[in-house]
C-alpha positions in Angstrom: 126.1 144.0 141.7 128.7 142.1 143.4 125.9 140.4 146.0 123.8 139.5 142.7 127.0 137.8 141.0 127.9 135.6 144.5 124.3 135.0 144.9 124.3 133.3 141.2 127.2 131.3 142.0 126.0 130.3 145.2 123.7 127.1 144.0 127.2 125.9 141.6 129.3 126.1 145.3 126.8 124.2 146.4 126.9 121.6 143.8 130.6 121.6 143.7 130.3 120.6 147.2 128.5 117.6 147.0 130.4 116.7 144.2 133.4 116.6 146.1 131.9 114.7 148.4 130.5 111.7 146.2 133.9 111.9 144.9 135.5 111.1 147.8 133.0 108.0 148.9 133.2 107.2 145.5 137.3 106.8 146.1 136.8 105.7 149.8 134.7 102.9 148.4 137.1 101.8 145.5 139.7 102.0 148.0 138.0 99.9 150.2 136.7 97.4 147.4 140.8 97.2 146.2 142.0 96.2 149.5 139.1 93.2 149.3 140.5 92.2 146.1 144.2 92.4 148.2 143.0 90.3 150.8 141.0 87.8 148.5 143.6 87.2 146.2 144.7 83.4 147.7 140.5 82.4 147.1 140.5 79.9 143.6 139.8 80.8 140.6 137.1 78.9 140.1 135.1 80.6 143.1 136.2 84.3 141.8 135.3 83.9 138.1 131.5 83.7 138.1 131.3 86.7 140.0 132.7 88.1 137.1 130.8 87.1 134.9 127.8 88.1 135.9 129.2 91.8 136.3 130.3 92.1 133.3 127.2 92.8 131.1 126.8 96.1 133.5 130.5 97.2 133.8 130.9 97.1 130.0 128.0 97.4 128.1 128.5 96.9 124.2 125.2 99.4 123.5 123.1 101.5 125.1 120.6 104.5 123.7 122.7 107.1 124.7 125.4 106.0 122.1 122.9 107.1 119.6 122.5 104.8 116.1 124.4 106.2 113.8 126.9 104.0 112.9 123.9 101.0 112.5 122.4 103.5 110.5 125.5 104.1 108.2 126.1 100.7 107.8 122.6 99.1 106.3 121.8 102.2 104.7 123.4 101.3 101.5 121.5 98.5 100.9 118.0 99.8 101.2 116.4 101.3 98.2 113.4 103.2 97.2 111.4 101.5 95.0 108.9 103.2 92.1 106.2 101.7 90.0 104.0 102.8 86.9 101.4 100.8 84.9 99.6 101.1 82.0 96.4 102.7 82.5 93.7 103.2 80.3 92.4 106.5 79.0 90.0 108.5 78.0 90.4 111.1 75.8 87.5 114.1 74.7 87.6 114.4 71.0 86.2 117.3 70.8 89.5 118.8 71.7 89.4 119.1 76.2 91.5 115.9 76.7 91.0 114.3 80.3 92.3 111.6 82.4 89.2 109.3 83.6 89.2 110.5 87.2 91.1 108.8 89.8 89.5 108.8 92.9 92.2 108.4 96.5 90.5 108.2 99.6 89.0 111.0 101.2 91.5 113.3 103.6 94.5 112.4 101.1 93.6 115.0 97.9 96.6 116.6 98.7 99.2 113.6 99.1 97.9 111.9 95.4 98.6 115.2 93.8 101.8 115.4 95.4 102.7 112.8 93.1 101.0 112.3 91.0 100.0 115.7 89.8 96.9 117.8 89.5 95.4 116.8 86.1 96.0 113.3 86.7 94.4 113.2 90.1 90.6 114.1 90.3 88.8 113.8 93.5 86.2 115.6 94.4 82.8 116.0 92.9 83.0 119.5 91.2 86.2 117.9 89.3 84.6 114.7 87.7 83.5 114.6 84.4 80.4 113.2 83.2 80.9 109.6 81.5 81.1 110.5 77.9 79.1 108.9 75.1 81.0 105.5 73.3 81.8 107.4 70.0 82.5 110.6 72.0 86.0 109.3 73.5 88.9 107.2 71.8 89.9 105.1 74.5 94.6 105.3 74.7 96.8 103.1 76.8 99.4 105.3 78.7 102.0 104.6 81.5 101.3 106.6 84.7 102.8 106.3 88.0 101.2 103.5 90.3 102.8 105.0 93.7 106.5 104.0 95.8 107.5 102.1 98.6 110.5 100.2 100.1 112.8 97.4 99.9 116.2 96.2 100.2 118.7 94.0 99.0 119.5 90.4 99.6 122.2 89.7 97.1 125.3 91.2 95.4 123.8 90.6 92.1 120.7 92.3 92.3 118.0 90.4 94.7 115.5 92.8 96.0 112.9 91.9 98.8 109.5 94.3 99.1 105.7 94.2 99.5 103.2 92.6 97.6 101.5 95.6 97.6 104.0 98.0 96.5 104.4 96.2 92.8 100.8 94.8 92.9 99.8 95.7 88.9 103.0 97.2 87.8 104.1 97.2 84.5 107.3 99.4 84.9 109.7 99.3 88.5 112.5 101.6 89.0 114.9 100.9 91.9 117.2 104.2 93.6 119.9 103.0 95.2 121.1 105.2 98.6 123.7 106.3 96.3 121.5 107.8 93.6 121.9 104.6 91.4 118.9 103.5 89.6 118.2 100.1 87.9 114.8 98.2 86.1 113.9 95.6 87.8 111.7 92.8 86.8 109.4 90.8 89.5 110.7 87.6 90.0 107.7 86.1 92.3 105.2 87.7 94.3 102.7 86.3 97.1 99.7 87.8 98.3 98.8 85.6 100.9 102.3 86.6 102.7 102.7 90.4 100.9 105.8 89.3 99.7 107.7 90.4 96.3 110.9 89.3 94.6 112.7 92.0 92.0 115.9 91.7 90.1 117.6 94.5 89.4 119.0 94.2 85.7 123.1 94.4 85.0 123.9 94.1 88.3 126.7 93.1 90.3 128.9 94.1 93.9 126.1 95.7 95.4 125.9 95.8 99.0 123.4 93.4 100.9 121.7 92.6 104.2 121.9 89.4 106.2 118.8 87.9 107.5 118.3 87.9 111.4 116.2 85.4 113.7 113.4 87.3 114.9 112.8 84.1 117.1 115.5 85.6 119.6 113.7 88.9 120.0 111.7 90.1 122.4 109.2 92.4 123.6 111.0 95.8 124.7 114.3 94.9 122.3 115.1 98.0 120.2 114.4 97.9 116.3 115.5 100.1 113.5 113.0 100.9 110.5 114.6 102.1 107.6 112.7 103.4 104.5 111.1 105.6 101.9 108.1 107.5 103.7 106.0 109.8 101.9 108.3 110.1 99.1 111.2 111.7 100.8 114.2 109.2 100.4 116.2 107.3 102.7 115.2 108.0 106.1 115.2 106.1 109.6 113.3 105.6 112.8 113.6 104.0 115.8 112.0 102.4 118.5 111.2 98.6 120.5 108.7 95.6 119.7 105.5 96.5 121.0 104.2 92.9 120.5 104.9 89.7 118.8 102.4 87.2 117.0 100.0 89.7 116.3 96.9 88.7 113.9 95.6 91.3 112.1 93.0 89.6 109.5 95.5 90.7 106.6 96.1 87.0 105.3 95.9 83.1 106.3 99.2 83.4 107.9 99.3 86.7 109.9 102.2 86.5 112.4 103.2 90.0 112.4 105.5 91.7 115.2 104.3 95.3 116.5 106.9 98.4 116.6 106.2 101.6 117.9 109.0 102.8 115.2 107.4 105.6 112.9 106.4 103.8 110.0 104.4 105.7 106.8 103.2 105.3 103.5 106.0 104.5 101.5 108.1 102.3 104.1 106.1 99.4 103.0 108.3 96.9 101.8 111.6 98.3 104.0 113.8 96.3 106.5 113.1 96.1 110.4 116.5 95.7 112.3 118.1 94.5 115.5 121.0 96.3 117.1 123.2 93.6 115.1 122.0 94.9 111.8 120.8 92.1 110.6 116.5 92.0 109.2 114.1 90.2 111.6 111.2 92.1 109.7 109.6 93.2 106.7 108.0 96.7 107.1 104.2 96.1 105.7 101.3 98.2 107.3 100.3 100.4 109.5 97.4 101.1 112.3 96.2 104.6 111.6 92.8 106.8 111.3 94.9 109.5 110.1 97.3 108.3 107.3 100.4 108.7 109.2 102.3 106.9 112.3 100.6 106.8 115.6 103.2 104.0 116.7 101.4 100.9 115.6 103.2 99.1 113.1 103.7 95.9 111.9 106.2 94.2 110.4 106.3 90.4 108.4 108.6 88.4 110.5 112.0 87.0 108.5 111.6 83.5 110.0 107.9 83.8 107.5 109.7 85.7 105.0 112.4 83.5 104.2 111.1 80.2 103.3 108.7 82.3 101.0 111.6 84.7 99.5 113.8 81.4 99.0 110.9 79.9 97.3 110.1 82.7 94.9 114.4 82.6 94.3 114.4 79.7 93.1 111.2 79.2 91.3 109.3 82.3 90.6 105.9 80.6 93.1 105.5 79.5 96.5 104.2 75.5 97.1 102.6 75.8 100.5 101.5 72.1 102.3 98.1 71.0 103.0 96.2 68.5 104.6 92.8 69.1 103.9 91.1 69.9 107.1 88.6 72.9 108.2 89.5 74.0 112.2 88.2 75.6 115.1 89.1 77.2 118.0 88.5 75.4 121.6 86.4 77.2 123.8 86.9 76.7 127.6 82.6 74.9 126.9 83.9 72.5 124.5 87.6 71.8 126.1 85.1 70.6 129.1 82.8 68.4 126.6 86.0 66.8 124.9 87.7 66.3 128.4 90.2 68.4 127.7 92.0 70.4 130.8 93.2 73.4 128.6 91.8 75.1 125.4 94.7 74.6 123.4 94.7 72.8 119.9 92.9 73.1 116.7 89.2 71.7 116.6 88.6 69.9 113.3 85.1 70.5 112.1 85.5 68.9 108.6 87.6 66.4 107.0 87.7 66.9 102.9 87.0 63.6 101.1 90.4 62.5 99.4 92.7 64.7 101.5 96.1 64.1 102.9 93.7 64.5 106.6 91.0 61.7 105.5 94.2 59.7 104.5 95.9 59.5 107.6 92.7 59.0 109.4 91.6 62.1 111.4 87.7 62.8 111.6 85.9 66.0 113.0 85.7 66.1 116.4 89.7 65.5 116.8 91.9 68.4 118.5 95.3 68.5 116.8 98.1 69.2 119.0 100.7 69.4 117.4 102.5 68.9 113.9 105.9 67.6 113.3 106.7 68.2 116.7 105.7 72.0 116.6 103.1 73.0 119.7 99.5 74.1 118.3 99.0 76.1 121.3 96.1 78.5 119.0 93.8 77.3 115.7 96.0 80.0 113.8 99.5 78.0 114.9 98.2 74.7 112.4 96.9 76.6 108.8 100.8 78.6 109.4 102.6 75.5 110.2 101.3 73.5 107.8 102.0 75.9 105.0 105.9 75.9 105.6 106.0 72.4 105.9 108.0 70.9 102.9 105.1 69.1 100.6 105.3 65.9 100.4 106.9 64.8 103.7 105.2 62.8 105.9 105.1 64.3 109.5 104.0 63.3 112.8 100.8 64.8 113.9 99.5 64.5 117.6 95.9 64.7 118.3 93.6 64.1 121.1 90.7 61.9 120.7 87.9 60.5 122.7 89.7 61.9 125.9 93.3 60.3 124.8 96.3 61.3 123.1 97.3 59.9 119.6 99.6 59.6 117.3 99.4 60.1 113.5 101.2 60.3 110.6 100.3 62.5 107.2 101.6 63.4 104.4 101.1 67.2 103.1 100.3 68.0 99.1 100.2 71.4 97.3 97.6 73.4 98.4 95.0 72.9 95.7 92.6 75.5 93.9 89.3 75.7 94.3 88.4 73.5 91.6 90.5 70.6 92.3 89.2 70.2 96.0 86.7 66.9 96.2 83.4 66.7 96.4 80.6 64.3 98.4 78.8 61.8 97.0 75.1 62.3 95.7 72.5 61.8 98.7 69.2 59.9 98.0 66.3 61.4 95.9 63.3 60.0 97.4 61.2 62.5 99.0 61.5 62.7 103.2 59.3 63.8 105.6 60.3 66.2 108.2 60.4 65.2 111.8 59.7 67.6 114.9 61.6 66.6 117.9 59.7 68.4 120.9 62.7 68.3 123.4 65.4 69.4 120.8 62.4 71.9 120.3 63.3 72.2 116.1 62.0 70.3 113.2 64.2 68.2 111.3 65.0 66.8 107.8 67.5 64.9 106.4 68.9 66.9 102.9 66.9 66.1 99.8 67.2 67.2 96.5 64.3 69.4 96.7 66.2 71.3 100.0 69.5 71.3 99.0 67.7 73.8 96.0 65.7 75.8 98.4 68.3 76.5 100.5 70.8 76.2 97.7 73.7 73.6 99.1 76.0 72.2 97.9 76.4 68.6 96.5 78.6 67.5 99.1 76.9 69.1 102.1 75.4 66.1 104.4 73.6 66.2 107.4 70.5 67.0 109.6 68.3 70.3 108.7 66.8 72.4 110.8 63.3 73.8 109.0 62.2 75.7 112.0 63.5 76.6 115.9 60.9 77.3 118.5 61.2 80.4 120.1 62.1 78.7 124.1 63.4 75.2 122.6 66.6 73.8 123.9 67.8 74.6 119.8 67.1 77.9 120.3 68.5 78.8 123.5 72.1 76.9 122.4 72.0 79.5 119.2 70.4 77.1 116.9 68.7 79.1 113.4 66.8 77.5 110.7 69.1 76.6 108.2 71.5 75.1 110.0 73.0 71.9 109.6 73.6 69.1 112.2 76.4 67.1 110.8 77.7 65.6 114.7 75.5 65.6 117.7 77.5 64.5 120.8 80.2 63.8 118.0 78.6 61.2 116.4 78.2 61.9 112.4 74.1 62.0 112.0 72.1 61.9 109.0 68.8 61.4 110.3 66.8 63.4 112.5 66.0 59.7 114.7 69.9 59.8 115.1 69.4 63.0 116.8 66.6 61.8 119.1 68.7 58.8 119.6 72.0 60.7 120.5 69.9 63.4 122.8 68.4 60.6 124.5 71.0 59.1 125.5 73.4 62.2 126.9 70.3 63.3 128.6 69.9 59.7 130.4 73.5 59.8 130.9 73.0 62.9 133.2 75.9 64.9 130.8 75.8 68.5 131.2 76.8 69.6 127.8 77.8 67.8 124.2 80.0 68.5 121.2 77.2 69.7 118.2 78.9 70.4 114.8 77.1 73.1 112.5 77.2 73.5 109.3 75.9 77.4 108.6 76.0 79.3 105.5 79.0 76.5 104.3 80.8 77.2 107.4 81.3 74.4 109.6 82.0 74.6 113.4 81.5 73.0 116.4 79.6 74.5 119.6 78.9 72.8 123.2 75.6 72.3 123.3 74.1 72.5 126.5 71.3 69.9 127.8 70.1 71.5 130.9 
């Protein structure tokens, strides 16, 4: 018994030992590095101090993991809220006495979440549970208010300012915000933007709430830790942690994606909550998720605050959001046409079309030109210029640097409100006369210039102008640079054309030239975009 006892204690002597004897190196060593600092003590100052310094961030770290979060936790929690919405829906209603709500149908694998909350009689989903649609004088049609679903947000003011998703009060009638505390208020929307997912709420009657500064997400980087706080799946106040995963990221959610990445658990209903840094200030707006499932599998993504709070100030202030515009249709630069337009990188925005009257056709640019940057700002991708240009103050005038015909230029333009669809200009009328189409035999397509007659065939628009491409043969030079019928030929070696002899002309002429390849702008399907079109 005794031999089992010292045999259990033998593997702690052993430990004890060699604790002992770190112990004592670890003294021998301080002893050692004290008797330096003895004998070092007449050096300067000034040769001593940035020693120091650079020890200091590893002898006294202000936070590490192991600390644990709780205080961060316990000091924004207060001022992020759960927010609930309900709308006005309307009903039908049996009146032959078996009143039923018009089936709502969630997506498939979430039955059980919608009835959650928002019960079993209101949510219908499968096939045995749907009702046949009822004859006109069989139903009276009612108007109730039923809940729409919850999410997120938190608060940027004392008197009531709450920032959330677009999505979260998208068709809401009615919004009730819960405080951590249990506190609930109406709010009213004060602005919303889809293009961002953005949303503005005042919380009525009130005052001395607590309130969240903003951060720069700017100084963050990839492996910094992050805090996600929020409402997910219904459950109240509730935090995760975890680092940026990536920065920049477009999704294909909006015009202006610019999202950062967390691996922080983030689920339905932390939509619209606050992303920290370890300073507790908000460098992120919780929005989506990645997921086949429903539920966190550590993609998330979050709006960054330097996006959010131009758009939040704006909706402050004045309910909507002006963004600038210039006017211009872009493209990326592939490493093909940053060779064609002597270019020894493939950054920049391609123009493909200028819009007749624009703030763009103003200030001079024409398709063909590679903007580089914009009030100073690098457009190192096509995304970088709609983004910028959108935040830019309208109407300032702004330096914009592009490259053309192999040089660098400078120009200057002035951005207006982004326009609606309506009020965008139009092209001129073309000629009616009737045209014969040309074949070309080494472009290997026939061509036409747009008549009246074609622009109904193939149903284009007024301003649309160009060459068109009736047919492609099957082994033509069109054909093997991806040319289809239908397309239009608006610049060929980035000269604007009109004419299919223009086109002859401008093929002769590159191919005499012995060039490789040349710019071609397209115009398919109303999409316009350039491609290097190869000659040999």
């Amino acid at each position: 018994m005794i031999k089992t006892i010292a045999q259990s204690f033998m593997p702690i002597f052993k430990w004890g030992a060699v604790a002992a004897t770190t112990a004592a190196v670890v003294i021998s060593i301080q002893a050692n590095a004290d008797g330096d600092n003895i004998a070092s003590s007449a050096l300067k100052t000034e040769d001593i101090i940035p020693a120091q310094i650079e020890a200091a961030p590893l002898d006294n770290p202000s936070w590490s993991p192991s600390m644990g979060f709780a205080d961060l936790v316990e000091d924004v929690s207060p001022a992020v809220v759960h927010v609930a919405t309900a709308g006005i829906i309307e009903q039908r209603r049996f009146n032959r006495g078996n009143p039923r709500l018009r089936e709502f149908r969630g997506p498939r694998g979430f039955e059980d979440f919608f009835r959650d909350f928002f019960g079993d009689e209101q949510f219908r989903n499968s096939p045995e549970q749907q009702q046949p649609e009822p004859e006109d004088d069989s139903v009276d049609a009612e108007k109730q208010t039923r809940p729409l679903g919850i999410g997120s947000g938190f608060l940027i003011s004392a008197d009531g300012y709450v920032v959330t998703n677009h999505h979260v009060i998208d068709r809401a009638d009615e919004i009730v915000v819960t405080l951590a505390d249990g506190t609930e208020y109406d709010a009213e929307i004060k602005g919303s933007d889809p293009k961002t997912d953005l949303a503005l709420l005042k919380l009525k009657d009130a005052n001395d709430l607590p309130f969240l500064p903003w951060g720069d997400d700017a100084q963050s980087r990839v492996g910094d830790w992050v805090l996600a706080i929020g409402n997910p799946f219904g459950l109240g106040g509730s935090a995760s942690t975890g680092i940026i995963s990536a920065r920049g990221r477009d999704i294909r959610a909006g015009p202006y994606d610019d999202f950062i990445q967390v691996d922080a658990a983030i689920n339905r209903g932390n939509s619209g909550g606050p992303l920290f840094n370890m300073n507790g200030e908000v460098i992120g707006i919780n929005s989506m998720i990645y997921s086949p499932s429903g539920g966190s599998v550590g993609i998330g993504f979050a709006i960054p605050a330097s996006l959010a709070k131009g758009v939040i100030g704006q909706l402050q202030d004045s309910g909507e959001v002006e963004r600038g515009w210039i006017g211009v249709s872009i493209g990326e630069v592939s490493e093909e046409l940053a060779e064609v337009f002597k270019r020894d990188n493939e950054e920049g925005a391609l123009i493909s079309q200028v819009l007749e009257g624009s703030p763009a056709e103003k200030a001079g640019l024409i398709a063909g030109d590679i903007v580089l940057s914009f009030d100073g700002k690098r457009i190192k991708e096509m995304r970088n210029l709609p983004r910028t240009v959108a935040q830019a103050k309208v109407g300032e005038t702004y330096k914009l640097g592009i490259w053309r015909d192999g040089k660098a230029k400078t120009l200057k333009i002035t951005t207006e409100p982004f326009p609606d669809d309506e009020a965008l200009a139009s092209g001129g009328d073309l000629s009616e006369e009737p045209v014969a189409p040309e074949k070309d035999t080494v472009l290997g397509a026939e061509l036409s210039e747009i008549t009246s007659e074609l622009r109904r065939q193939y149903r284009l628009g007024e301003d649309t102008q160009g060459v068109l491409l009736l047919s492609v043969e099957r082994n033509g030079l069109a054909a093997k640079n991806g040319l289809r019928a239908g397309d239009i030929i608006t610049r060929f070696d980035n000269k604007a054309v009109t004419t299919p002899e223009q086109i002859t002309s401008a093929l002769n002429e590159a191919t005499k030239s012995n060039q490789s390849s040349v710019a071609v702008l397209l115009n398919r399907r109303g999409t316009p975009g350039f491609l290097a079109f190869k000659l040999k």
